[in-house]
N, C-alpha and C positions, 0 to 999 in steps of 0.2 A: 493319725499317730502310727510309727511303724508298726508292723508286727512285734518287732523285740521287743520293745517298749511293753507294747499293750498286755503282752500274754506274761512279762516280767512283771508288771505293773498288778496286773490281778492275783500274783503268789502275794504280794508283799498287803495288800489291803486283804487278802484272807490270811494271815499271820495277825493282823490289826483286828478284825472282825473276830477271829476266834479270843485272843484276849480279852477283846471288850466282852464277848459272851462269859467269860468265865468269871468275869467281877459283877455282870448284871446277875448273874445266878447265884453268888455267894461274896461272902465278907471275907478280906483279903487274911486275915488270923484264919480263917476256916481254910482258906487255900492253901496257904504255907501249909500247913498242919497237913491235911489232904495231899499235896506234893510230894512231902515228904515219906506218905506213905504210899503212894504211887512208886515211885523210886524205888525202896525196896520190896515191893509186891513178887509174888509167885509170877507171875506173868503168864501162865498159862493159858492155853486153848481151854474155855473162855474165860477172861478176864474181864470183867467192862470195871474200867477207871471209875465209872462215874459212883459203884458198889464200895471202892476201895477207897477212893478218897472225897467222893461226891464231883455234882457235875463238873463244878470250876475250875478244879481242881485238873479235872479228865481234859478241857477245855482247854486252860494253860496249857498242858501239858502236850498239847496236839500243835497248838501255836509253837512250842520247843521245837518239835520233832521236825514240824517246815521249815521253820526257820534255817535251821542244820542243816538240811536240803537245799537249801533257795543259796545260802553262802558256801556251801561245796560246788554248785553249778556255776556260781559267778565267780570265785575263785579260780575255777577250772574253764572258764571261760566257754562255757556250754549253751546254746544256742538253746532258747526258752520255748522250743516247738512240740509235739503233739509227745514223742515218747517222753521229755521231761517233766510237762504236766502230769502223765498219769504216773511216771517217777515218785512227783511231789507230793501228789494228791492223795497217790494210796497210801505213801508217810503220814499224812496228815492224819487220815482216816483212822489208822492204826496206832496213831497217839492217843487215841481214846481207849483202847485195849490191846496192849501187849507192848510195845514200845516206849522204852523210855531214853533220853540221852544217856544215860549211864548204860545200859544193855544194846546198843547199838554202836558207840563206837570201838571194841574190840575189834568189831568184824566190820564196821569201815576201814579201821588199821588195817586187818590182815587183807584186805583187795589195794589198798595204796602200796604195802609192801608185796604185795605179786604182780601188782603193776610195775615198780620199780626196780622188783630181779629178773622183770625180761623189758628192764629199761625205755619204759613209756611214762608217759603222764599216767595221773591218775582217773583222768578223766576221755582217758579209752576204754574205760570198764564203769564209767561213774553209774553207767544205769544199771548194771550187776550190782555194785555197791549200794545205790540206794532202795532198790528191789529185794537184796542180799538181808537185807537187814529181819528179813518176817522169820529168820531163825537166832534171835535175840533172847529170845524165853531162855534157850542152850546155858547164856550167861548166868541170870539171877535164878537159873533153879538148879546147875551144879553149884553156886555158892551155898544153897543150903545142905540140897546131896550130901556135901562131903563131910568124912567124922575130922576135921584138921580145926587147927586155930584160926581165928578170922582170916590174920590176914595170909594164912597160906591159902586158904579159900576162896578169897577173891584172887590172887595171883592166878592159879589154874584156870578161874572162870576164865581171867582174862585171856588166857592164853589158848583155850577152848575158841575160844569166839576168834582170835585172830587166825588159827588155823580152818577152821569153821571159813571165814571169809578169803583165805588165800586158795582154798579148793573149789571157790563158786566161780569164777569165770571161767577157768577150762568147763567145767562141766554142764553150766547152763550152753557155752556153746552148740554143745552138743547135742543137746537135748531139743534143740531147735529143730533139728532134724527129724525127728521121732513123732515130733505131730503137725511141721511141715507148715507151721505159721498160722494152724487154725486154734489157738490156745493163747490167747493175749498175755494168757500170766504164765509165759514160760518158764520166768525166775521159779515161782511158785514148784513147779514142776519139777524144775533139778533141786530145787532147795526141799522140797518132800524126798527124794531118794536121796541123798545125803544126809536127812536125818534119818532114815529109817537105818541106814549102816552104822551112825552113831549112838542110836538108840539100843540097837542089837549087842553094840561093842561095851556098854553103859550095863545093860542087862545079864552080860556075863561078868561084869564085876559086881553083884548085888545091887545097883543103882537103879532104881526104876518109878517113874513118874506115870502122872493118870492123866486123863483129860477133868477138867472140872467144868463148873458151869454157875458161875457168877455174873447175873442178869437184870438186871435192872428193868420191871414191867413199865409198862402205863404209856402214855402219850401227851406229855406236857405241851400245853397249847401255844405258849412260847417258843418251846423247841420248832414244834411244824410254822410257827409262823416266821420264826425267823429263815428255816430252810426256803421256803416259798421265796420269802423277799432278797434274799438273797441270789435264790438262781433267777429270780424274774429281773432282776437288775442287772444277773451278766446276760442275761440274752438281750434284754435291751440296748445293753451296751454296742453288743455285738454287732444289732440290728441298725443302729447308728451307724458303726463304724463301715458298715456293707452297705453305704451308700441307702440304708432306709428297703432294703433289696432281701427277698427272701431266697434268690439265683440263686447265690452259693451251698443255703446250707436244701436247697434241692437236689443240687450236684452232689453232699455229702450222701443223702441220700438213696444215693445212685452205685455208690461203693459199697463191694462186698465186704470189705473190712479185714482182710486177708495178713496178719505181719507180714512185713511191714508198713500201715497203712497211718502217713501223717499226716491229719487233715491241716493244719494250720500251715503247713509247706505245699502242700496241693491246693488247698481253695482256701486258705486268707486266715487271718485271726477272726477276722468280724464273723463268719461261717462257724469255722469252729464254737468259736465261743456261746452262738444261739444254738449251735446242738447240745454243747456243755451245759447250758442252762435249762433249755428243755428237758434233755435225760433225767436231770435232779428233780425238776418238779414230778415227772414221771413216776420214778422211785420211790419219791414221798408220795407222792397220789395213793401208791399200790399197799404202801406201808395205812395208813391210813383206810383205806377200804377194807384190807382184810382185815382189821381191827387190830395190827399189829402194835409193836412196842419200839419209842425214838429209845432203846435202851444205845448204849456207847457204841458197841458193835454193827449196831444198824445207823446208826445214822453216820460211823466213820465207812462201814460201806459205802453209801451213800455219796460221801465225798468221793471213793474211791473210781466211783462210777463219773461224776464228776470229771476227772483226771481222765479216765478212759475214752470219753467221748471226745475228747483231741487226736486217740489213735488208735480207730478201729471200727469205735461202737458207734451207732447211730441207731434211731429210732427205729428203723423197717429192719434193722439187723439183730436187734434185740428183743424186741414183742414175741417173738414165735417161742424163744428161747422161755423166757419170764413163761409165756402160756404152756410152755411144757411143763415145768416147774409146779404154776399150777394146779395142772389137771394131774399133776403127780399124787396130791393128796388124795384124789380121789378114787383109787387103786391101791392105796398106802396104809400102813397104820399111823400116818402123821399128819396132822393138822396144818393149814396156812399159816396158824400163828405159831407153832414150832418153831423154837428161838433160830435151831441148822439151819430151820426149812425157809424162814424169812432170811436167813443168809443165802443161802443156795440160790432163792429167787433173784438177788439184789449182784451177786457175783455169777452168775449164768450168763453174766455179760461178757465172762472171756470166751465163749462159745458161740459168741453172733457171727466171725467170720462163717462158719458152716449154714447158718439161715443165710448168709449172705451172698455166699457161693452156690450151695442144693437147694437152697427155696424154703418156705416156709414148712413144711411136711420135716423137713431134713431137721429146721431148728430147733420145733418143736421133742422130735424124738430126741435130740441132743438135752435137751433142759429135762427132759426125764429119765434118762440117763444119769446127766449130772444129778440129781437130788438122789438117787438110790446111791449110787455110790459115792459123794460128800458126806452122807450121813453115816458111810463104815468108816473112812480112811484114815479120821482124826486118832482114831485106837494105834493105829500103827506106829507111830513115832508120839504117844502118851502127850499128844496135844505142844508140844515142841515145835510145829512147824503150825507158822500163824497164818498162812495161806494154806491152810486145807485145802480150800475150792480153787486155787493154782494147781494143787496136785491131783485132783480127782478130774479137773477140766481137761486135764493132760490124756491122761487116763482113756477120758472117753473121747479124744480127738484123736487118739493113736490107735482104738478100735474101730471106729465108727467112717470116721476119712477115709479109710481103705476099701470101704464095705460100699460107701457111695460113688465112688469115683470108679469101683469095679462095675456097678450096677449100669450107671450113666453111661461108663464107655460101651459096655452089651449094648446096649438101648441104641446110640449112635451106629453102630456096627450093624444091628438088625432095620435099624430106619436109613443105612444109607444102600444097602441090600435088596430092599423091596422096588 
């Protein structure tokens, strides 16, 4: 099977898979119902769906948000390879907590219309656009903000969010620059400094939002089992499709993982796909040992990691990271199973190019790193931007990159010296 095919072919049977999960967990009256209040939820950092309208409901709701992805890509006629997956996947992910169709397409509008006033497709920016979207909260929580009538209420939201999305491409351009490709979730990055200037702008008019914390405990044995059988079926797949051959995803192995790094264009779908699927059992392994919670946000992480391991991440690129993470707790006043901290651990995965590039020593300080600072940054922009750990990963890629690449080049200098 092509590549196109095959890595198109697994967006649309996980669209199918998340549905069918959301009717094996609940009765379709309890989902409408559930949907319904999903839709107009707060949306805020943290939100878990499954709190707001129960799992199926959160489930649905995550099948929506791909879907919407998966038909703006083939609309726009975008090639199904490593950055589109973790496009899709962290969509998906984040259909479980924060994202809804309704709080997302404003600010798909406002990147189609700034695509189209400096006369391009829309799909020269689609990955801004689909990344763009983790500042959607912006939308359903000025509709409640404001003292106006409904619908002058939602008009502003909407008009929030298309502004909101017509100032994210220039600016994540930019931002690429500033930690130089070691930060996978650059979106994340620029879309944290844009909210924190709208946040500031919001707080001199009286308007001012918190972070919350709606979380769903426990570990339903359904949930891990279906996580399991699922990534154990795409790596199989994968392993099929590589000729039965574990070559390729050695070679992936082998990459430091640096943006812009696409495995499914460099060594194959069938590669890709068994590191995709290894990652996830990984994830869940780790979620599970530390006696963690499948609440919405862990386990849409999860997928999100998923998506990532098409472009960047890989297994020797991310352990060091994850063990920073950690041995974080144990220096800390925060626990493993700390709702942040089991986030932190699970998105420390846009920090693997640095274990990928400085070694394992390098990765590790990086994932501890990242956990002290994910755990302040969500206060700065009142839980608005749903990639937290895009913006703090930034953070400590724009500190820390400069510090090692100074150090190493000393080191070369004094060993070619002797």
């Amino acid at each position: 099977m092509k590549r196109e095919n095959l890595t198109r072919n697994l967006t649309f049977i996980t669209v199918a898979v998340l549905a069918a999960a959301a009717f094996l967990c609940d009765s379709p009256g309890n989902i409408m119902e559930g949907m319904q209040k999903i839709l107009v939820s707060h949306s805020l950092l943290i939100t878990d769906f499954c709190t707001v309208g129960g799992r199926g409901a959160a489930f649905l709701n995550a099948a929506f948000i791909l879907l919407i992805g998966v038909i703006l890509v083939m609309v726009e006629k975008i090639p199904f390879t490593g950055p589109t997956m973790a496009a899709l996947f962290i969509n998906a992910g984040y259909g479980l907590w924060g994202k809804t169709p309704l709080n997302i397409l404003p600010i798909l509008f406002g990147i189609w219309l700034y695509s189209r006033t400096h006369g391009v497709r829309l799909g020269r920016h689609i990955y801004t656009a689909l990344f763009g979207t983790c500042l959607a909260p912006f939308v359903t929580e000025l509709y409640y903000l404001l003292p106006y009538p409904l619908i002058v209420r939602a008009a502003i939201a909407a008009v929030l969010g298309i502004i909101i999305g017509f100032f994210l491409p220039p600016l994540s351009a930019h931002t690429t620059s500033m930690h130089m490709g070691y930060n996978l979730f650059n979106v994340g990055f620029s879309a944290g400094i844009l909210a924190f200037v709208i946040v500031c702008v919001l707080k001199s008019l009286g308007l001012q939002t918190e972070t919350v914390l709606q979380w769903e405990e426990g570990r339903p044995a359904g949930v891990a089992a279906g996580l399991f059988l699922f990534f154990l079926a795409v790596f199989l797949v994968g392993f099929i499709c590589s000729d039965r051959k574990l070559d390729g995803l050695k070679k992936i192995f082998t990459r430091p993982g640096r943006a812009v790094s696409d495995f499914i264009l460099m060594d194959g779908a069938g590669p890709a796909m068994m590191n995709m699927g290894l990652m996830g059992i990984i994830c869940t392994t780790y979620i599970l040992l530390i006696g963690g919670d499948f609440s919405g946000p862990v386990v849409g992480a999860i997928m999100m990691v998923f998506g990532f391991s098409a472009f960047g991440a890989h297994v020797k690129n991310y352990l060091p990271v994850l063990l920073g993470v950690y041995l974080f707790t144990f220096v800390s006043r925060y626990e493993p199973t700390t709702p942040g901290i089991q986030l932190a651990a699970i998105f420390g995965i846009g920090l693997s190019p640095i274990a990928g590039q400085f070694g394992i020593p390098a990765g590790i300080l990086a994932g501890i790193l990242h956990s002290a600072v994910a755990m302040c940054t969500a206060q700065i922009y009142g839980g608005l931007n749903l990639y937290n750990n895009g913006f703090s990963a930034g953070w400590v890629a724009v500190v820390l990159v400069p510090a090692l690449e100074s150090f190493i080049k000393q080191y070369r200098i004094k060993k070619l010296s002797r």
